[in-house]
C-alpha positions as CSV (number, residue, x, y, z in Angstrom):
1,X,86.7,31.4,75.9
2,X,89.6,32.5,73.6
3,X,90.9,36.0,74.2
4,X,90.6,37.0,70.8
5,X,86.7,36.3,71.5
6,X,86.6,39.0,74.1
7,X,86.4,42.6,73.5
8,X,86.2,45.8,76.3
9,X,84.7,49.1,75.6
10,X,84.4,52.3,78.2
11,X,81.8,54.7,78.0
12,X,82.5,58.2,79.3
13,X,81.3,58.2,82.9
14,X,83.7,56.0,84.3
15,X,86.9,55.6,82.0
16,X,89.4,55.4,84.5
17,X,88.0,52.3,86.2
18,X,87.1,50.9,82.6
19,X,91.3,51.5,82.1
20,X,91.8,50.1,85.7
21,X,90.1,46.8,84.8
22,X,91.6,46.3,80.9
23,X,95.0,46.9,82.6
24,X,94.6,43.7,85.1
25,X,93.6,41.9,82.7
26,X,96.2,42.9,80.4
27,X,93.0,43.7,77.3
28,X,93.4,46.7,76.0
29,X,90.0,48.6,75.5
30,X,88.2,48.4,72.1
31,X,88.6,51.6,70.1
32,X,85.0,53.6,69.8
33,X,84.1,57.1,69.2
34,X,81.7,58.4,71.9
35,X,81.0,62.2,71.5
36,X,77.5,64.5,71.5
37,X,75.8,66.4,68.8
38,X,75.1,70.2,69.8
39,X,71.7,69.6,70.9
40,X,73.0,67.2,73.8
41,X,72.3,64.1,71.5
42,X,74.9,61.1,71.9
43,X,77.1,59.9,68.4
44,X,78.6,56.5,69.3
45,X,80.7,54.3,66.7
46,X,82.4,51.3,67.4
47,X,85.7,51.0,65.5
48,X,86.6,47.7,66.1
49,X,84.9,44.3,64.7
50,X,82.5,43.1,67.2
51,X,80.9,40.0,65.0
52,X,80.9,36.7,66.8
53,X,82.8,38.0,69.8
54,X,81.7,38.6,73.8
55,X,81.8,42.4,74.4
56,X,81.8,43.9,78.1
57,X,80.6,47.5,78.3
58,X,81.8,49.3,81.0
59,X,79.7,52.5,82.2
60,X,78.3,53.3,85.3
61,X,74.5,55.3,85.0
62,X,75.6,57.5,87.4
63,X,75.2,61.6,87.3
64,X,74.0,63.1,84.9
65,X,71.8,60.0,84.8
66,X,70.1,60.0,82.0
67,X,73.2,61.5,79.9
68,X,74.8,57.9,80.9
69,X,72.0,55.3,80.5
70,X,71.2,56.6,77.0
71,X,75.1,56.3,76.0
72,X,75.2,52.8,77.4
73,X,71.9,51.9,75.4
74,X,73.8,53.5,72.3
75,X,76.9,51.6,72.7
76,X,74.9,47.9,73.5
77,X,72.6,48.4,69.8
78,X,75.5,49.5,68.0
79,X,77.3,46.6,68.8
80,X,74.2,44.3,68.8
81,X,73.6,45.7,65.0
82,X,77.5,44.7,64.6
83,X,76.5,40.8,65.0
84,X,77.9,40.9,68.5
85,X,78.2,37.7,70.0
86,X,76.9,38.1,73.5
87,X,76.9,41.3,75.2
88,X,77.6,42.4,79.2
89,X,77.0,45.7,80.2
90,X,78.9,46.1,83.5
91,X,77.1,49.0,85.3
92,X,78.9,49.3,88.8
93,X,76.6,51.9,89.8
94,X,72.7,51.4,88.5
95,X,70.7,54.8,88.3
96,X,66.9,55.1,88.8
97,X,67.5,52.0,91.7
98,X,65.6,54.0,94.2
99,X,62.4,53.5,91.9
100,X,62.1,50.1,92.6
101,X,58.1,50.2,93.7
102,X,55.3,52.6,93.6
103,X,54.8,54.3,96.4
104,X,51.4,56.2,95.0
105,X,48.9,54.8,92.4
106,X,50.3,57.2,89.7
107,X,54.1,56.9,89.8
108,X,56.6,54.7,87.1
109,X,58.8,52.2,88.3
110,X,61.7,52.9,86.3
111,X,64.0,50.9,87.3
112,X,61.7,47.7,85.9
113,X,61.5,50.1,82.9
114,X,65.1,50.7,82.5
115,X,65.6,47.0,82.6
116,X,63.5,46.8,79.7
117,X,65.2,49.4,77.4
118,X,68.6,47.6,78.5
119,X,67.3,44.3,77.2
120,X,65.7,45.7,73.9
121,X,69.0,47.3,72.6
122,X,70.8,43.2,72.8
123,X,71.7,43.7,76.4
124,X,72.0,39.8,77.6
125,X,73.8,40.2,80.7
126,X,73.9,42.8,83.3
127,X,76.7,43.2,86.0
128,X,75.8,45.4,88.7
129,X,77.4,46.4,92.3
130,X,76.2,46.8,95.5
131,X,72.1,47.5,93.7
132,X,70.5,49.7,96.3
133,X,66.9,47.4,96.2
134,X,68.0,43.1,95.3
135,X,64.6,43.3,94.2
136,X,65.7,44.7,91.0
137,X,67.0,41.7,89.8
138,X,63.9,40.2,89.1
139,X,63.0,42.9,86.6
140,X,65.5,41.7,84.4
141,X,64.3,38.3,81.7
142,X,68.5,37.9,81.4
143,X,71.1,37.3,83.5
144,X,72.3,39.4,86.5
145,X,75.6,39.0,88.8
146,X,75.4,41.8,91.5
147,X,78.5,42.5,93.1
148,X,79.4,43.7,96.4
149,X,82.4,45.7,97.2
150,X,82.1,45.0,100.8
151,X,84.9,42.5,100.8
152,X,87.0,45.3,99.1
153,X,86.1,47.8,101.6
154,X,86.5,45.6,104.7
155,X,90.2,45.1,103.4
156,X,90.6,48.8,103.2
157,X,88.9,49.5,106.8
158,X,90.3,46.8,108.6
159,X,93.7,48.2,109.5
160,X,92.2,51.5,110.1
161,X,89.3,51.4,112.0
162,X,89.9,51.6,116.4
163,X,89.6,48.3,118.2
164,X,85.6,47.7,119.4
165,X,84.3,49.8,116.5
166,X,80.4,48.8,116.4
167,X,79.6,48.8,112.7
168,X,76.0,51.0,112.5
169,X,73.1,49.9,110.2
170,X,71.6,53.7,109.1
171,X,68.0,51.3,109.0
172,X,66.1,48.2,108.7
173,X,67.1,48.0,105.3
174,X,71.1,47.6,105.4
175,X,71.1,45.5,108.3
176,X,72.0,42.8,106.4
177,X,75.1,44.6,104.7
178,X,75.8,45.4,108.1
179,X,76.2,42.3,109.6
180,X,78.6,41.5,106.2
181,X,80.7,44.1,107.6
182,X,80.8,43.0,111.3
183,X,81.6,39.1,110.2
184,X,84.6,40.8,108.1
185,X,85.1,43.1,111.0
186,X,85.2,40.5,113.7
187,X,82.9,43.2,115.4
188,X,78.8,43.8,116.6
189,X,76.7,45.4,115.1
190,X,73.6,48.8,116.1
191,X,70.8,49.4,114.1
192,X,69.0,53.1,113.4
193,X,65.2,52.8,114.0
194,X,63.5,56.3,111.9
195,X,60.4,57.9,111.5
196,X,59.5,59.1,108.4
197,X,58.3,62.9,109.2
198,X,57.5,63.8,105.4
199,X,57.9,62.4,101.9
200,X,61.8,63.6,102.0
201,X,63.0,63.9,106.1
202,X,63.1,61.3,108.5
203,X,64.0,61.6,112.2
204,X,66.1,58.8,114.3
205,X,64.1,57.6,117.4
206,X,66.1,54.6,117.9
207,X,69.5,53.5,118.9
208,X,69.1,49.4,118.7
209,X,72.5,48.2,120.0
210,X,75.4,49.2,122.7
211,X,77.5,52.1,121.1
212,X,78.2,53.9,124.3
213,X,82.2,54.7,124.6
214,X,82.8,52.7,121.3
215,X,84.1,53.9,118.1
216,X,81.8,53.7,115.5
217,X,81.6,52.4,111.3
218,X,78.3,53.9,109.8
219,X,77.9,52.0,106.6
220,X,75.7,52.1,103.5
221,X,75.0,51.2,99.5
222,X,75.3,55.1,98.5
223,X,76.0,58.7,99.9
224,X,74.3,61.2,98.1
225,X,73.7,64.2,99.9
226,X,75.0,63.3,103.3
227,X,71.5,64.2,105.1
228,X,70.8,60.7,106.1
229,X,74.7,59.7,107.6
230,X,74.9,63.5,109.5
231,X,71.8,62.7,111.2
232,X,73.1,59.2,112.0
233,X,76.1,60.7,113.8
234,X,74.1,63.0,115.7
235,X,71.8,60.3,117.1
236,X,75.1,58.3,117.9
237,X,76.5,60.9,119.7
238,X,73.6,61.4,121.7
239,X,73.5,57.9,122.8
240,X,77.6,58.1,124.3
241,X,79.5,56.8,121.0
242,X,82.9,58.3,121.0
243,X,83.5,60.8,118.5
244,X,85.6,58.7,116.2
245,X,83.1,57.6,113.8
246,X,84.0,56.0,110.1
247,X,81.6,56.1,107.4
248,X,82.2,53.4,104.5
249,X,79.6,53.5,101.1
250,X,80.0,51.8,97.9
251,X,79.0,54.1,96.0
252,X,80.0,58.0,96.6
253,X,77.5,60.2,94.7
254,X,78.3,62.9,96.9
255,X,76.3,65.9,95.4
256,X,76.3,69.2,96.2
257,X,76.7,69.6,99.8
258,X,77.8,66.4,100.9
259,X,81.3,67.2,101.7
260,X,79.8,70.2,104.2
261,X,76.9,67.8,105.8
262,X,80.3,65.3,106.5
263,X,82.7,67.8,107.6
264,X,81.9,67.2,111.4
265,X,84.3,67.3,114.2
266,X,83.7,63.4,114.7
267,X,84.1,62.2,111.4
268,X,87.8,60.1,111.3
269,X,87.4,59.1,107.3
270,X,85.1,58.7,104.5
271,X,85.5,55.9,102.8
272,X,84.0,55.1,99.1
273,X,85.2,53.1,96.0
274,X,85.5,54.1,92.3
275,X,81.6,52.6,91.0
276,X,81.3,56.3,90.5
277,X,84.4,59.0,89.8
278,X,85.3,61.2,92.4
279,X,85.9,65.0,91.3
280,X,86.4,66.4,94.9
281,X,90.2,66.2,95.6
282,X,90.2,68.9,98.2
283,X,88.8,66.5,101.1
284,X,91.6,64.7,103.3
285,X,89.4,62.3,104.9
286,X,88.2,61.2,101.9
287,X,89.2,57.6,100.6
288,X,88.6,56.2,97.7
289,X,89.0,52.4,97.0
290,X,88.7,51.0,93.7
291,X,86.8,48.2,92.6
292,X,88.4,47.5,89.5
293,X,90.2,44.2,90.5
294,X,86.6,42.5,91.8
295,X,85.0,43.8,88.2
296,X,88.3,42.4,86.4
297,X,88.2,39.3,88.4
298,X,84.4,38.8,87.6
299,X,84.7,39.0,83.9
300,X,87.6,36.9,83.9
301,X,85.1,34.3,85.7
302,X,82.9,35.2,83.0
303,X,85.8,34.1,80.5
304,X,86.7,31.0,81.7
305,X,83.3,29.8,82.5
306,X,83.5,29.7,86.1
307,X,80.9,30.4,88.8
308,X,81.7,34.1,90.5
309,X,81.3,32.1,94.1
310,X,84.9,31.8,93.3
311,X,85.6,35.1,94.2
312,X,84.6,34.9,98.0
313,X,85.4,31.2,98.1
314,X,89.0,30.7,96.9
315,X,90.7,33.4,98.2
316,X,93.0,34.8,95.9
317,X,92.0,35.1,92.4
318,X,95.2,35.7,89.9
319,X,94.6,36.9,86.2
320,X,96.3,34.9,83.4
321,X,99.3,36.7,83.9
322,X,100.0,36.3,87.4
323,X,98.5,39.4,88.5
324,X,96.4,39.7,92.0
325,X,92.6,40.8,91.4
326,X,91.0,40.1,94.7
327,X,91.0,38.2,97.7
328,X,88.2,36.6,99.4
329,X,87.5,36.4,103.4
């Protein structure tokens, strides 16, 4: 694919990983007017020709949520009424993926309905990282790459982390990422077994795993408000884990009172990457990693028609001009 063909835009949640990635790839983003009418509503205008050419929108649906997803949307049918050629929406972090099933006989799945909006407005390709539920994929009739920043993060963590560190599953559902991690890691792995107590709290019962007297990495897709990794700790503690844990997320949502629930004694570093911007610069053991090199290397798999295996497979991946973007392991 020629270069010429290939055009970037940012949308406002996320512009400094949008810069991060057009700077490694040495594409400077497409000029477009993004701005809201007094009522809240979102203007966008693309200011750039768009016909015939593949056009990468970079904008992650995270907080405020719906503020984000509808800008996306915007951007994809303006440029899909421009005679876009093809168009990717890269969403590093994909609101409403919690709603992946009905848990009562009177509740949406949005997430299968945000898929469908995001197809309607021209949407043929959707690159996603780290999606909290796989199943989401299949909501999607078009095509869908999701990412995973663990590679990035093991990278970050392995210098850093003590020797024996046990990497923690928070549950049955991240074992999986977990044993990504300990593979990385060259380390074992414990898994969390909870009780759900009501519709919002669950309780640990369960330590699955030897932690006693070792250092511990609690991983996970997303933190949000912290309840779920302060209660982790607690329970590691209890069973003899040293009081040097790590926790490592892909995705640091971090709402209000996060950084409180994580400020514990035990806690050596927090470690997130950039799917999401980080406002709270007041926390030294937060870390932020970015993952603009694995989203610039993917589209630049995407450019030269090669598979995104690539990226785990080959080890280094360079960008035309000689630049690193990511290494495999």
């Amino acid at each position: 694919m020629r270069r010429d063909k290939v055009i970037i835009f940012s949308g406002t949640a996320n512009p400094a990983l949008a810069k991060s990635v057009a700077s490694i790839l040495d594409s400077p983003l497409g000029d477009c007017a993004i701005s809201r009418f007094p009522d809240g509503e979102v203007s966008v205008r693309i200011d750039e020709p768009v016909r015939g050419r593949e056009v990468f929108l970079i904008q992650p649906t995270s907080p405020p949520v719906n503020d984000n997803l509808v800008e996306l949307l915007a951007m994809a049918d303006a440029c899909h009424r421009s005679s876009a050629g093809a168009i990717t929406a890269i969403v590093p972090y994909f609101g409403y993926a919690r709603s992946d099933k009905r848990h009562g006989r009177r509740e949406p799945i949005t997430a299968s309905m945000i898929a469908v909006l995001m197809q309607a407005v021209g949407i043929r390709h959707v690159v996603m990282v780290d999606l909290h539920s796989s199943q989401i994929e299949g909501f999607f009739q078009t095509a869908v790459d999701n990412l995973t920043a663990v590679p990035t993060l093991c990278e970050f963590l392995r210098r850093r982390v003590p020797s024996g560190t046990v990497v923690i599953s928070p549950d049955e559902g991240r074992v999986k990422m977990a044993i990504d991690y300990a593979r990385r890691l060259d380390t074992s792995i414990a898994v969390l077994h909870k009780e759900r107590k009501s519709g919002t709290e669950t309780r640990v019962i369960n330590v699955v795993g030897e932690v006693r007297d070792r250092p511990c990495l609690i991983i996970d897709d997303m933190i949000s408000t912290g309840g779920t990794i302060a209660e982790s700790i607690d329970a590691l503690l209890a069973a003899g884990a040293r009081p040097e844990i790590t926790i490592a997320a892909s995705h640091g949502l971090l709402l209000d009172g996060a950084k409180e629930k994580l400020s514990h004694a035990a806690i050596r570093e927090v470690v997130v990457t950039d799917t999401i911007p980080i406002f709270n610069k007041r926390w030294p053991q937060l870390q932020v990693v970015s993952v603009g090199p694995l989203i610039a290397a993917a589209i630049q798999c995407f450019m030269e028609d090669r598979s995104l295996t690539a990226l785990f497979r080959n080890g280094l991946i360079r960008s035309a001009n000689g630049r690193h973007l990511t290494r495999g392991h």
